[in-house]
C-alpha positions as CSV (number, residue, x, y, z in Angstrom):
1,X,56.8,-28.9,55.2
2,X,56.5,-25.7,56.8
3,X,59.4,-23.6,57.7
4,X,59.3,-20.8,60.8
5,X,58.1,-17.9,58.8
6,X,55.4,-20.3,57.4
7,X,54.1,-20.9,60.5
8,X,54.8,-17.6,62.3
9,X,52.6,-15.8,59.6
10,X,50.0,-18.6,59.4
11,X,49.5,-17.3,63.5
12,X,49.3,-13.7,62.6
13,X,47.0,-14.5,60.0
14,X,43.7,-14.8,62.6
15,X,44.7,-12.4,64.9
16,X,45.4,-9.2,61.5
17,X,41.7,-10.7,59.8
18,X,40.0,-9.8,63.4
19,X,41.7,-6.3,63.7
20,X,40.8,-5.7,60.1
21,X,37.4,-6.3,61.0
22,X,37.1,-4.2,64.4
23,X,39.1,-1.4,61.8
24,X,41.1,-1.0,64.9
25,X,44.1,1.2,64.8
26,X,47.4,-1.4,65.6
27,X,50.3,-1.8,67.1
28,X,52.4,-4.2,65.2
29,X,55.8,-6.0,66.4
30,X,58.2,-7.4,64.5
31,X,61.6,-8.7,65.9
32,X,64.2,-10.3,64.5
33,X,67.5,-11.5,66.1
34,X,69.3,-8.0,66.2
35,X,66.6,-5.9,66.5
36,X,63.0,-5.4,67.7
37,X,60.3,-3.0,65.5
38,X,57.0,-1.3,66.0
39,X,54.3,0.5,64.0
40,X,51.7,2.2,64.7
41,X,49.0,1.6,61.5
42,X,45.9,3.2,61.2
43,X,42.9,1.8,60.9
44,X,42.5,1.5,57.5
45,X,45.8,-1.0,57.5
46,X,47.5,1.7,54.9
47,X,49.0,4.7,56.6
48,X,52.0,4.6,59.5
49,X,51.3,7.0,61.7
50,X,54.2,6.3,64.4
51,X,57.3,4.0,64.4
52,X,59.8,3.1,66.3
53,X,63.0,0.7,66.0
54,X,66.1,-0.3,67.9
55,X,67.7,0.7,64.5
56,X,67.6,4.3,65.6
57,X,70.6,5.0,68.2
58,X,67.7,7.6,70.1
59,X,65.7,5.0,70.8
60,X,68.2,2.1,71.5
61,X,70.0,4.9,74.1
62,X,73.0,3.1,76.0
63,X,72.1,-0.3,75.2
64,X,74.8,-1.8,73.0
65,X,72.6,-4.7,71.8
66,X,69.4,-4.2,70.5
67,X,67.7,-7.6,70.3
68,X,67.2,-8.0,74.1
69,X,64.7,-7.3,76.4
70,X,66.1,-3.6,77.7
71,X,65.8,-2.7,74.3
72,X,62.8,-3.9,73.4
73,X,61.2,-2.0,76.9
74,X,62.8,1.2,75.3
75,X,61.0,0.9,71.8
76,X,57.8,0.4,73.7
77,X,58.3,3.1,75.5
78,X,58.7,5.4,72.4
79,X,56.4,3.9,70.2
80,X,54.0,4.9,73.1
81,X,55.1,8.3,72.7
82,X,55.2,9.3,69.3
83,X,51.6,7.3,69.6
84,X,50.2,10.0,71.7
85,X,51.9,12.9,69.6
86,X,50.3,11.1,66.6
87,X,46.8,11.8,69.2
88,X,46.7,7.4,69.8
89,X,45.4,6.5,72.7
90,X,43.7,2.7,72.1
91,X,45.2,0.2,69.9
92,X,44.7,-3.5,69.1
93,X,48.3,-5.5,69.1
94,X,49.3,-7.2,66.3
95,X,52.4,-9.6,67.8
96,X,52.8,-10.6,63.8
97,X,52.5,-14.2,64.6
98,X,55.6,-14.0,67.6
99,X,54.4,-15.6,70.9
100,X,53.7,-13.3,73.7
101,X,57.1,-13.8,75.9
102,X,60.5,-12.5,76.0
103,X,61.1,-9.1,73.9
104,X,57.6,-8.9,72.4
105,X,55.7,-9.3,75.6
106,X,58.4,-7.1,77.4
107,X,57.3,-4.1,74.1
108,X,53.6,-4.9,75.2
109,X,54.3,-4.0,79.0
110,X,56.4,-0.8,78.8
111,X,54.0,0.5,75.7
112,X,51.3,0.0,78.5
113,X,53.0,1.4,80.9
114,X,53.8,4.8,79.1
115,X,50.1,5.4,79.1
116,X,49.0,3.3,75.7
117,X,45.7,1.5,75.8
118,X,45.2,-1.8,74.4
């Protein structure tokens, strides 16, 4: 039987072998129920060269809660920037498995938004 993290990693699996292969530089997403996380890794999968997390009260701002879709828009938007001060423009993302809705996809849009290619 496979539980939820079994499954969610068996997803991310495919998706982390292709950007491997491209050596892409990525924009991974993790979230879990309080909080939402993203990393920028370079291309050779072994250096961070940007993060961001609602565990950081800069980046969380006025938003009490950080595992909901306000917060999540506000990491994207500073992963985004620190991205650019790290001199990232393009970026494969690496949604770790999660399905593209709710907080992951809302990360995606305002990431995009602030001027990050992918």
């Amino acid at each position: 039987m496979m539980n939820k993290k079994a499954t969610r990693v068996r997803r991310a699996r495919k998706t982390r072998a292709k950007i491997s292969e491209l050596k892409a530089v990525r924009l991974t997403v993790f979230r879990s129920n309080l909080h939402i996380y993203a990393q920028i890794i370079s291309g050779c999968g072994s250096r961070v060269l940007a993060a961001a997390s609602t565990v950081e009260a800069a980046v969380r701002g006025d938003a009490t809660n950080g595992g909901n879709v306000a917060a999540a828009v506000s990491v994207g938007k500073a992963i985004a920037e620190r991205a650019k001060a790290a001199g990232v423009e393009t970026v494969a993302f690496d949604r770790a498995g999660f399905h593209y809705h709710g907080r992951v996809k809302a990360l995606a849009e305002a990431a995009r938004e602030a001027g990050l290619k992918f």
